[in-house]
N, CA, C and O atoms as a GROMACS GRO file, in nm:
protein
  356
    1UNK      N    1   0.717   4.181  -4.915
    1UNK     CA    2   0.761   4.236  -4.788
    1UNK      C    3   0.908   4.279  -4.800
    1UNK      O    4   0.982   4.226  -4.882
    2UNK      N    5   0.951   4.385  -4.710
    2UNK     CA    6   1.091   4.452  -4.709
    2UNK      C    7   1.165   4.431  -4.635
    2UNK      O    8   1.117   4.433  -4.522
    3UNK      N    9   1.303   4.403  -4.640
    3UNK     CA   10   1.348   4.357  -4.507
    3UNK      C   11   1.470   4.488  -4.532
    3UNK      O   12   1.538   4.519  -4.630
    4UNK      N   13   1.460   4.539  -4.410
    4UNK     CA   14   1.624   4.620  -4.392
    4UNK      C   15   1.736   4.586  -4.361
    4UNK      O   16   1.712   4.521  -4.259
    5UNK      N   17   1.857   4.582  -4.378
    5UNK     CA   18   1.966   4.504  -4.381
    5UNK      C   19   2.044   4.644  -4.342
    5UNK      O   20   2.008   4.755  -4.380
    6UNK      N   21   2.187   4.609  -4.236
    6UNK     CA   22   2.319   4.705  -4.182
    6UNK      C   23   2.397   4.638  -4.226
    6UNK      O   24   2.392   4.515  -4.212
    7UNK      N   25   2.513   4.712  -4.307
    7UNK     CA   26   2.668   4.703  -4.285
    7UNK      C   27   2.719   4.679  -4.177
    7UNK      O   28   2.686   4.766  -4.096
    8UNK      N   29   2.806   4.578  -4.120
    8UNK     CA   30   2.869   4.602  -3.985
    8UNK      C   31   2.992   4.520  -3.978
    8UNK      O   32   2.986   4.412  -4.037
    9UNK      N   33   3.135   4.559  -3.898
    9UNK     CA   34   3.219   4.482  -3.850
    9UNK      C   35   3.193   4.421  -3.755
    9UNK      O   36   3.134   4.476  -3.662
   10UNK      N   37   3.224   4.306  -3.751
   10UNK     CA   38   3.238   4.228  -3.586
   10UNK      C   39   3.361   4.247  -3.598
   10UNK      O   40   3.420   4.277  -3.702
   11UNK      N   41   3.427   4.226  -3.447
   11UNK     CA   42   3.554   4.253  -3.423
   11UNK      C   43   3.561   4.132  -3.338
   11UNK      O   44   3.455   4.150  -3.278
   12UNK      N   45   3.606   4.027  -3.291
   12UNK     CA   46   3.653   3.929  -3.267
   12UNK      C   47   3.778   3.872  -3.217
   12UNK      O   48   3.857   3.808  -3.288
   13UNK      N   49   3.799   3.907  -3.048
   13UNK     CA   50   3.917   3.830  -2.991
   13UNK      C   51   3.913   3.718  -2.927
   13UNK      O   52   3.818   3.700  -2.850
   14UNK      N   53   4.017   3.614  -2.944
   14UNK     CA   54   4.011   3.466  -2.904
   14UNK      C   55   4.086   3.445  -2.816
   14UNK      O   56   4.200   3.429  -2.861
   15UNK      N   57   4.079   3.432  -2.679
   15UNK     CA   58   4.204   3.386  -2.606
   15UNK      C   59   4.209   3.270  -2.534
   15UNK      O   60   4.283   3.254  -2.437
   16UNK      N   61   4.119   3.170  -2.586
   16UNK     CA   62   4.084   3.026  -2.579
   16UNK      C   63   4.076   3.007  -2.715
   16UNK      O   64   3.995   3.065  -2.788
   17UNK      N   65   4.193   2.893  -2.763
   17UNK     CA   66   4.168   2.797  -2.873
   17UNK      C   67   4.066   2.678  -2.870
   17UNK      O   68   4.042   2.617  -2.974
   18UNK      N   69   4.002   2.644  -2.747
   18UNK     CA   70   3.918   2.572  -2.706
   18UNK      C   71   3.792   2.614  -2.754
   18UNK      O   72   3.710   2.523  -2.770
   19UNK      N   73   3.746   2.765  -2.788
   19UNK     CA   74   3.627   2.805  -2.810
   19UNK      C   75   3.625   2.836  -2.990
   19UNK      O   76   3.536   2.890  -3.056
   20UNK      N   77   3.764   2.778  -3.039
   20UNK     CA   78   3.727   2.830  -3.192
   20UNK      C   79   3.620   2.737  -3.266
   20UNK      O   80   3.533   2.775  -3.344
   21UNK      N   81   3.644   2.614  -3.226
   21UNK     CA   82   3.551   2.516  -3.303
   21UNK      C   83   3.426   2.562  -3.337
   21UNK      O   84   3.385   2.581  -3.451
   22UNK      N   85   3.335   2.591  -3.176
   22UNK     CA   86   3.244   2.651  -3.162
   22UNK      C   87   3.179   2.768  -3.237
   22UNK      O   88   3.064   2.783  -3.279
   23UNK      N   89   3.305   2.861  -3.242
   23UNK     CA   90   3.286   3.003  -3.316
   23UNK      C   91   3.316   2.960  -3.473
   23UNK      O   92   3.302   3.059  -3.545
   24UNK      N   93   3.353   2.847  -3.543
   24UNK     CA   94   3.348   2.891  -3.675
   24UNK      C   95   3.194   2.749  -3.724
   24UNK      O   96   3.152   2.718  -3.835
   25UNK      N   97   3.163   2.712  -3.622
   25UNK     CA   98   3.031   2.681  -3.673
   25UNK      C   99   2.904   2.758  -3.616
   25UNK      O  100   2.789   2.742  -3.656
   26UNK      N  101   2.947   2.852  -3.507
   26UNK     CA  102   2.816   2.952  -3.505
   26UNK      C  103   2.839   3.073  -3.648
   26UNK      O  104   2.737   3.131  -3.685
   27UNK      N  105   2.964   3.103  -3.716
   27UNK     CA  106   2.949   3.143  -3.816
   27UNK      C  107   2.933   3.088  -3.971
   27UNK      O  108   2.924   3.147  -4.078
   28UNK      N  109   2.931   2.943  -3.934
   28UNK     CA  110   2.906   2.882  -4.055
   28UNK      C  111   2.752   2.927  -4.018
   28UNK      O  112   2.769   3.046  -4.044
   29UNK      N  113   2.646   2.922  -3.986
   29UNK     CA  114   2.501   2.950  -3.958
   29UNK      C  115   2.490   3.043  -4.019
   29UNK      O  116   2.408   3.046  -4.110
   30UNK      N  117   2.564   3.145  -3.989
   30UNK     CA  118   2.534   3.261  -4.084
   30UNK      C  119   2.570   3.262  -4.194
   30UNK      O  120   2.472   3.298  -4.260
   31UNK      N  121   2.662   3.241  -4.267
   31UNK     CA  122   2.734   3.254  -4.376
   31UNK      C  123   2.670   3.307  -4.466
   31UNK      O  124   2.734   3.381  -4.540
   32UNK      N  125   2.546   3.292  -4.487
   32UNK     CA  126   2.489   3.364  -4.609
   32UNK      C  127   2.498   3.553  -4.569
   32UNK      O  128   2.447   3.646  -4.633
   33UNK      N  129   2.561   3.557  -4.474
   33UNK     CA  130   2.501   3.724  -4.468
   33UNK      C  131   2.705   3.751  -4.450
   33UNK      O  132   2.764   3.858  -4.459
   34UNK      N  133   2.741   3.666  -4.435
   34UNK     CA  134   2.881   3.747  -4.454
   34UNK      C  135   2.991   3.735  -4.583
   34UNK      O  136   3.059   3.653  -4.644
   35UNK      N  137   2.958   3.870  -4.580
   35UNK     CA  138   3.045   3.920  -4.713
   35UNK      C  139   3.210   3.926  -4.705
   35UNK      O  140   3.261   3.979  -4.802
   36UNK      N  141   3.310   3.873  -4.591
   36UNK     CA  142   3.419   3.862  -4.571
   36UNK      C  143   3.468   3.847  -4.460
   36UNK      O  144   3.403   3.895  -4.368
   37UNK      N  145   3.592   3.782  -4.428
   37UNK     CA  146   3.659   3.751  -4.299
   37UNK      C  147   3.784   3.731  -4.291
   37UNK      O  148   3.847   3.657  -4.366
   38UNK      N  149   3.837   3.806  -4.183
   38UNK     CA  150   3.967   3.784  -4.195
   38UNK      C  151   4.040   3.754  -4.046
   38UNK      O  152   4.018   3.827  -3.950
   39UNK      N  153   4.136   3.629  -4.038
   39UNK     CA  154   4.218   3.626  -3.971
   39UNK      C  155   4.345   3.638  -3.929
   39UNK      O  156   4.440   3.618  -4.004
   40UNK      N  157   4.360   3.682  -3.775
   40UNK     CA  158   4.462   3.756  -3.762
   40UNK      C  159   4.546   3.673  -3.626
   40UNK      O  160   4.509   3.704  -3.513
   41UNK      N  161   4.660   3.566  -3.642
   41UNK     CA  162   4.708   3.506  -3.532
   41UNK      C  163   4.821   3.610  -3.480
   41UNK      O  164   4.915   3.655  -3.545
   42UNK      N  165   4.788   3.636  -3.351
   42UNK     CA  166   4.907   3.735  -3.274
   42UNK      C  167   4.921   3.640  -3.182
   42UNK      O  168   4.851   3.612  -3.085
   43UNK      N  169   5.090   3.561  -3.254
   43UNK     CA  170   5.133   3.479  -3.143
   43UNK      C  171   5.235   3.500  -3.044
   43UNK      O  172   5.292   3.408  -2.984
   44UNK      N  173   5.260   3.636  -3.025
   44UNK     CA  174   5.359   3.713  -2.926
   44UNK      C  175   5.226   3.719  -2.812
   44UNK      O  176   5.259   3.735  -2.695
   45UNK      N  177   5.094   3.709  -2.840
   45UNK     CA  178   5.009   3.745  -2.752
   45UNK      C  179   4.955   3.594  -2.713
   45UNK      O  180   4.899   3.566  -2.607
   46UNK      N  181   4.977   3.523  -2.795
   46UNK     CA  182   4.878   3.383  -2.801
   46UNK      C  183   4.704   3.391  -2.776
   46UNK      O  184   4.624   3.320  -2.715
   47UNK      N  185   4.690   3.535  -2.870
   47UNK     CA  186   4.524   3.545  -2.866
   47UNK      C  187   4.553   3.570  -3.125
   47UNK      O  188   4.629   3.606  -3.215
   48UNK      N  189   4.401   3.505  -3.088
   48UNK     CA  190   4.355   3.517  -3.260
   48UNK      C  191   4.248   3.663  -3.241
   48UNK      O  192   4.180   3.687  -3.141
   49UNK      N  193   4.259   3.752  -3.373
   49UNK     CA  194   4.184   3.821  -3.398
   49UNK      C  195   4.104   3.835  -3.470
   49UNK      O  196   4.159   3.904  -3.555
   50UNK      N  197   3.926   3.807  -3.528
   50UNK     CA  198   3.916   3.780  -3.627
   50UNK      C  199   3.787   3.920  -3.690
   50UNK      O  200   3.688   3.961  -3.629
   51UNK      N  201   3.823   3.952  -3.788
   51UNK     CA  202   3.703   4.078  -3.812
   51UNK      C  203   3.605   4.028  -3.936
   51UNK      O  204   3.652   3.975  -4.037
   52UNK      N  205   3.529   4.040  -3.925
   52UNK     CA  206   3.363   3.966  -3.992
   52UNK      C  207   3.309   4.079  -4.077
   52UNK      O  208   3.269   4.166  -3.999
   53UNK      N  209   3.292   4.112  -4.189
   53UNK     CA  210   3.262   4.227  -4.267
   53UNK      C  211   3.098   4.146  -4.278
   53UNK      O  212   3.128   4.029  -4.303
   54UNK      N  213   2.999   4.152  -4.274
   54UNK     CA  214   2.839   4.146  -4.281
   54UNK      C  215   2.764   4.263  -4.344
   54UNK      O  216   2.786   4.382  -4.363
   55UNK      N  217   2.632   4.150  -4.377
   55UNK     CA  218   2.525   4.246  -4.426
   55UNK      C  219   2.385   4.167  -4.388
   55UNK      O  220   2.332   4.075  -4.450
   56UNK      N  221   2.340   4.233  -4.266
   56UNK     CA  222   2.222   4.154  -4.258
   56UNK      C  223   2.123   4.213  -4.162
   56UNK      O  224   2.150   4.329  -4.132
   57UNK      N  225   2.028   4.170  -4.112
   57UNK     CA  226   1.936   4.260  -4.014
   57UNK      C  227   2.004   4.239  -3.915
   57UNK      O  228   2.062   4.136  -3.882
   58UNK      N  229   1.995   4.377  -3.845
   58UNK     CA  230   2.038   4.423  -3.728
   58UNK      C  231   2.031   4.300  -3.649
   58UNK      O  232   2.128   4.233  -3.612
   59UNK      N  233   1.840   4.264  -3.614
   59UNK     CA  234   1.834   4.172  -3.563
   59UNK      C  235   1.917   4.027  -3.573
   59UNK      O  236   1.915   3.957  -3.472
   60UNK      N  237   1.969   3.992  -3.656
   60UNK     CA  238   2.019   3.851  -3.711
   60UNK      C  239   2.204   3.920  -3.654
   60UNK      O  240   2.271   3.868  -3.564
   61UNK      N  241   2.232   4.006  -3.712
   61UNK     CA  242   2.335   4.068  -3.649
   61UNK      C  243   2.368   4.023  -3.453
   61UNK      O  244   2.439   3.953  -3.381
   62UNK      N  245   2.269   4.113  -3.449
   62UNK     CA  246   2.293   4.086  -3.261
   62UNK      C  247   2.241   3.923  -3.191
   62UNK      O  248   2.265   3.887  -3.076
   63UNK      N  249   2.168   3.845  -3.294
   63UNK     CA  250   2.156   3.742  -3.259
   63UNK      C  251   2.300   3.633  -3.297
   63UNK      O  252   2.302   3.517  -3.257
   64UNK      N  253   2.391   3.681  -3.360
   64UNK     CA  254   2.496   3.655  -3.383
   64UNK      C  255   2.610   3.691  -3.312
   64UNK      O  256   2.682   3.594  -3.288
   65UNK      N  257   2.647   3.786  -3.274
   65UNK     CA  258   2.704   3.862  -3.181
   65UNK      C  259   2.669   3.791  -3.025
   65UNK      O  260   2.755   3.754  -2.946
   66UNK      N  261   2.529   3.782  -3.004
   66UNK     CA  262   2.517   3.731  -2.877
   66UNK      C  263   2.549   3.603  -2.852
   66UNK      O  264   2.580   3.561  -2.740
   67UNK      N  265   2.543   3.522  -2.978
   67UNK     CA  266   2.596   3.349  -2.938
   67UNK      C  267   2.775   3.377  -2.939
   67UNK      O  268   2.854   3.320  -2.863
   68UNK      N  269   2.809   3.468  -3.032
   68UNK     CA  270   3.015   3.469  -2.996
   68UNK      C  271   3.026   3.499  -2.851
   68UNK      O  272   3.099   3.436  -2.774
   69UNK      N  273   2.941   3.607  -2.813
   69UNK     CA  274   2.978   3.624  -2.711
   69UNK      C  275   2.968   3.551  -2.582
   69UNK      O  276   3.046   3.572  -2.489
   70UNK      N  277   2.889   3.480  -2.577
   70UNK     CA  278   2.833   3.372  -2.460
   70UNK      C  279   3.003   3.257  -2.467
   70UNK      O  280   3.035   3.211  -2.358
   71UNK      N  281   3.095   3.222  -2.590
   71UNK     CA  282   3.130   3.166  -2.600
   71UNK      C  283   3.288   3.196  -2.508
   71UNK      O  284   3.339   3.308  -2.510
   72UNK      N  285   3.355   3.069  -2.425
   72UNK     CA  286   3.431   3.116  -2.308
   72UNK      C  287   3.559   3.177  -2.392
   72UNK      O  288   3.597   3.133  -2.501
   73UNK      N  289   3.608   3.269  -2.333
   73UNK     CA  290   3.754   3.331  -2.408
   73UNK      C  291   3.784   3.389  -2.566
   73UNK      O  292   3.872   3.386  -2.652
   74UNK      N  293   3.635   3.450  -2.537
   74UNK     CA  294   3.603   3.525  -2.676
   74UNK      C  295   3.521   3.645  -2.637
   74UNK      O  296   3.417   3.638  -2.571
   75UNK      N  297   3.582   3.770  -2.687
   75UNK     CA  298   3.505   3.913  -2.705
   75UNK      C  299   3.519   3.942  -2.793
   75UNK      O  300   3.610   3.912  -2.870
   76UNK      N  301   3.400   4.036  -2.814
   76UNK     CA  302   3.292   4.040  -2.920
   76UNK      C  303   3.280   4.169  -2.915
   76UNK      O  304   3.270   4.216  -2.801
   77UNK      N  305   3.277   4.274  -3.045
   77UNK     CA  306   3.228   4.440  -3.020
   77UNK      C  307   3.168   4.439  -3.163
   77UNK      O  308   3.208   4.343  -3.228
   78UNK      N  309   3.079   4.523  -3.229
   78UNK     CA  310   3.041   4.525  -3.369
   78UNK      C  311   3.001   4.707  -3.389
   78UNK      O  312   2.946   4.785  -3.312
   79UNK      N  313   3.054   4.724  -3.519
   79UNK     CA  314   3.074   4.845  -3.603
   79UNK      C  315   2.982   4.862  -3.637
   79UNK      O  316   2.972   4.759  -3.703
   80UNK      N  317   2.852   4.934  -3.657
   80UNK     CA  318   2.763   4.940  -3.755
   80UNK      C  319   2.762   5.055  -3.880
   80UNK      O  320   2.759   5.167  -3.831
   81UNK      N  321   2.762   5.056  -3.963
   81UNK     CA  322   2.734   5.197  -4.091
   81UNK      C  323   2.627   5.213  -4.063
   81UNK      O  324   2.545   5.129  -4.027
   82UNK      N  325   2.610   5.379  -4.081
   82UNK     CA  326   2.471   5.418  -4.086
   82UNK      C  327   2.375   5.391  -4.177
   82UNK      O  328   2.255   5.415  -4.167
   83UNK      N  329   2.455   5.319  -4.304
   83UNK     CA  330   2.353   5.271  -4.439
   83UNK      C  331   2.263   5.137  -4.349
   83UNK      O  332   2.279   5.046  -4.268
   84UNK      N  333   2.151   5.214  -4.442
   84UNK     CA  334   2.043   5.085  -4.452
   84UNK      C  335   2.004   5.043  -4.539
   84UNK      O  336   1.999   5.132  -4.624
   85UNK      N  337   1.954   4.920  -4.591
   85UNK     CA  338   1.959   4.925  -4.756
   85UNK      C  339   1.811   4.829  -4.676
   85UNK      O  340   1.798   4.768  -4.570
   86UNK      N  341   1.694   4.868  -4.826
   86UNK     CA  342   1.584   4.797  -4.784
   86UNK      C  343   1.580   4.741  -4.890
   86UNK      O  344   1.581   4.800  -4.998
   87UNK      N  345   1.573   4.561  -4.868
   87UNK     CA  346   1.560   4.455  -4.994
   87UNK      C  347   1.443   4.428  -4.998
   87UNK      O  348   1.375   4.416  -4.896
   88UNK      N  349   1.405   4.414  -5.101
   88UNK     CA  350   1.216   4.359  -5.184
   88UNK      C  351   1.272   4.235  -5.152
   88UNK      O  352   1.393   4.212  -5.163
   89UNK      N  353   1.168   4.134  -5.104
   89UNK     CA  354   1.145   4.004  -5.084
   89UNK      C  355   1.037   3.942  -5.202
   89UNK      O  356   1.004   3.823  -5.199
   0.00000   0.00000   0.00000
């Protein structure tokens, strides 16, 4: 069976330190599908920025996206590439 897989950024703002715990074990869950991450503290703002480079099904994507986002003092937007890459299972 084939599974299709997207390129995509998450884009990731924090303006509760209260909700990071949360957010780096809903991305430990994923971890196998992310290919890089980077953080960004803007403390003139006292918000964190964090961008998520991924590769995974759309679906698993937005099921990811939808738990950051539920989380309080965190928004959430995601990039997608138009590549699709289809993996043999």
């Amino acid at each position: 069976m084939a599974a299709d897989t997207r390129v995509a950024v998450i884009g990731i703002v924090i303006e509760k330190d209260e909700s990071v715990g949360a957010l780096n074990e809903i991305l430990h869950e994923y971890a196998a599908y992310i290919i890089g991450r980077m953080g960004i503290p803007y403390r003139e703002r006292g918000i964190n920025i964090v961008s998520i480079a991924i590769d995974a099904p759309q679906d698993t994507i937005s099921a990811l996206t939808g738990k950051i986002g539920k989380l309080p003092g965190i928004s959430v937007k995601t990039a997608y590439s138009s590549v699709v890459t289809r993996h043999e299972e």
